[in-house]
C-alpha positions in Angstrom: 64.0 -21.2 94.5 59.9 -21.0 94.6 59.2 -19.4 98.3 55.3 -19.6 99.5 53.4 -17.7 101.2 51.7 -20.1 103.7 49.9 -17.0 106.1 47.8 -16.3 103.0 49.0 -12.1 103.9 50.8 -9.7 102.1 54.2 -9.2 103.5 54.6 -5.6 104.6 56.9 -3.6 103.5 59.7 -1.7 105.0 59.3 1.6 106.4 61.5 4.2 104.5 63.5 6.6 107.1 63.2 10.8 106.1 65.8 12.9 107.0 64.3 15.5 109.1 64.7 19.5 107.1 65.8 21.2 109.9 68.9 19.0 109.4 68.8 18.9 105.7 69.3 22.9 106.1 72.2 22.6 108.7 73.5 20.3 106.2 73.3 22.6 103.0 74.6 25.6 105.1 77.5 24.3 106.7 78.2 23.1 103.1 77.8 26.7 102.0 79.4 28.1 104.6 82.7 25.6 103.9 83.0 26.5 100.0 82.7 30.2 101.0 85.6 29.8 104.2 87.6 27.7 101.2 87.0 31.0 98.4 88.0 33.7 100.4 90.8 31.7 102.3 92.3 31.3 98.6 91.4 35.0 97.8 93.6 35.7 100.7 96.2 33.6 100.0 96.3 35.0 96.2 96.3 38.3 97.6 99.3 37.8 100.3 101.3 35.9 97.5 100.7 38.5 95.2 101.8 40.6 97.9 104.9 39.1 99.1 106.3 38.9 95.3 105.6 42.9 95.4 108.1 42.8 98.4 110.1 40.4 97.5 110.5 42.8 94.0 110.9 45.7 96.1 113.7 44.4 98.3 115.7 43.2 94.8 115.3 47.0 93.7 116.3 48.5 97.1 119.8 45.4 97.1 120.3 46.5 94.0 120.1 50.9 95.0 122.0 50.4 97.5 124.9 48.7 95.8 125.0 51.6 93.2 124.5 54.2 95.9 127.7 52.6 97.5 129.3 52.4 94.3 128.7 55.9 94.4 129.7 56.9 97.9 132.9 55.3 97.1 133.7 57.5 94.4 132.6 60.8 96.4 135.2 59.2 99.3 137.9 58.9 96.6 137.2 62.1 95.3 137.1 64.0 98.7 140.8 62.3 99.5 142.1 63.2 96.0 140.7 67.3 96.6 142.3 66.9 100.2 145.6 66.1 99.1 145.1 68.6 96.1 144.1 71.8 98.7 147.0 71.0 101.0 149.6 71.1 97.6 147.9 74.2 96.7 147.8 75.6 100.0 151.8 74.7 100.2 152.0 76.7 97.2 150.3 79.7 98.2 152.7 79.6 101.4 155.6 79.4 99.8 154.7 82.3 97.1 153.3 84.3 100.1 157.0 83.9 102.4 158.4 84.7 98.7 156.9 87.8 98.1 156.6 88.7 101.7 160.8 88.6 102.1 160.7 91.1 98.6 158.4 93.7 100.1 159.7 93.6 103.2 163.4 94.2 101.9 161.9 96.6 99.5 160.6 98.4 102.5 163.9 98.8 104.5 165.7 99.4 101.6 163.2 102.6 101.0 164.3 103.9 104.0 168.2 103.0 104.7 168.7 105.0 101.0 167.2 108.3 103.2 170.1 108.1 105.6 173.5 109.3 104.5 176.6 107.0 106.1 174.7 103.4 107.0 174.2 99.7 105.8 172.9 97.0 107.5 174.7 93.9 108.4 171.5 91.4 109.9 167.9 90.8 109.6 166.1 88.6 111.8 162.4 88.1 111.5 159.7 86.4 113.9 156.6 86.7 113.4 155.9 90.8 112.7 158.8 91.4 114.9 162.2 92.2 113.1 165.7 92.8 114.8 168.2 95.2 112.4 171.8 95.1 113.1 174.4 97.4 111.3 177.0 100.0 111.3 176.9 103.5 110.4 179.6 106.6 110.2 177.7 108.4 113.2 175.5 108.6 115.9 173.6 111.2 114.0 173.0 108.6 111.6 171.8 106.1 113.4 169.1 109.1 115.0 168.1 109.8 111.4 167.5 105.6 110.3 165.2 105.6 113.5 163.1 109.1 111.8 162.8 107.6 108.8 161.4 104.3 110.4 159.1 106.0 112.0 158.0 108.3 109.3 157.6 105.1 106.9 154.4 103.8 107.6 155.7 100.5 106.8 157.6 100.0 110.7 156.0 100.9 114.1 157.5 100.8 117.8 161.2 101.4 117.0 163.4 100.5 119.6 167.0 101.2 120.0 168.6 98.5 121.7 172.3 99.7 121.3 174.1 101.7 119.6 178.1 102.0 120.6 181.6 103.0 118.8 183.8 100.4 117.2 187.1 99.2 115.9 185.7 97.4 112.9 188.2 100.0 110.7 190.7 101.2 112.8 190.6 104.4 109.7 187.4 105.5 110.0 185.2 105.9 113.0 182.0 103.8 113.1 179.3 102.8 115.1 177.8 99.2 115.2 173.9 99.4 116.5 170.8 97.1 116.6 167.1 97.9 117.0 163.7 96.2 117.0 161.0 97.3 114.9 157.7 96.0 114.4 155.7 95.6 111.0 153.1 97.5 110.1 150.1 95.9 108.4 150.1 96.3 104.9 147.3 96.3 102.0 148.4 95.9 98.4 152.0 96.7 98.7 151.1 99.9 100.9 151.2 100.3 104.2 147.9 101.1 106.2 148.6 103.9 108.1 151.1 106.6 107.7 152.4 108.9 110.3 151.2 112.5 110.5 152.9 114.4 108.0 154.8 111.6 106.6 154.7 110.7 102.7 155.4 107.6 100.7 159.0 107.6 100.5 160.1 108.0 96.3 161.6 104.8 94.5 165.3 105.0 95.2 167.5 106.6 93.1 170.9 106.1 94.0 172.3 103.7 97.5 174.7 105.1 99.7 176.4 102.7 101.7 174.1 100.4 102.2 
């Protein structure tokens, strides 16, 4: 299609619009400003996720500590219970070797000193605690007196008490005396006793029994 100009002018021509550059600026820096929010928002995010698989690591190695350190306390529990039951058999032990040897020295002890005394045996023993109660019989009154010296003069016996001492018809034949004391036990230390009486001495190993 042929158009013609019939006005015989030149047809203007359109005006071009311009961006002002005041907003052309605002344009470029809010731009700017947009890719540096989006780089340091994924430098953070990096950074946290590197940091939260650090955690996440340190938590596995803490689970994992933990079970071994229970693993462990376990053992120490089952150890503690098998030394418990171990001290109480040994302590049994030790008791029983203790009463044992205890009885021995203490009937070495009266033995030591009924062998002293002419005409007397013993018939009873009763023990509580440090406290002992002898029974027996002897041919006199004299020596029954002499048993109570030489428990005194011992060092293994303190606080001799008589608590009777009377004539009986145990052998019609011969005259004897049935009598029972208390007497308490001294402390002793290796065998010995701790203190001794003023001028007593260790009584010698007996060499021949009487009646006793």
């Amino acid at each position: 299609m042929i158009r013609i100009n019939l006005l015989g002018q030149a047809r203007p021509k359109a005006a071009k619009q311009t961006v002002p550059l005041e907003a052309t600026v605002q344009i470029l820096l809010f731009g700017a400003a947009v890719v540096v929010a989006a780089v340091v928002l994924f430098v953070v995010y990096m950074s946290q996720n590197r940091q939260l698989d650090q955690t996440k690591a340190r938590i596995r190695d803490l689970q994992t500590e933990k079970a071994s350190l229970q693993q462990i306390k376990s053992d120490v529990d089952k150890f503690e219970s098998q030394k418990a039951v171990l001290q109480q058999r040994i302590d049994v032990i030790e008791t029983l070797q203790k009463n044992r040897s205890g009885a021995q020295d203490l009937l070495q002890m009266v033995a030591n000193t009924v062998v002293r005394v002419d005409a007397l045996w013993l018939t009873s023993m009763t023990k509580t605690g440090d406290s002992l109660v002898i029974e027996g019989e002897a041919g006199s009154i004299n020596s029954v007196a002499n048993f109570i010296t030489e428990l005194k003069r011992s060092g293994y016996f303190t606080d001799v008490e008589i608590k009777n001492a009377k004539e009986n018809d145990i052998r019609p034949a011969v005259q004897t005396y049935s009598f029972s004391m208390s007497v308490t036990i001294a402390p002793q230390q290796n065998g010995a006793p701790t203190t001794q009486a003023t001028g007593a001495t260790q009584p010698p190993p007996p060499a021949r029994k009487g009646r006793s």
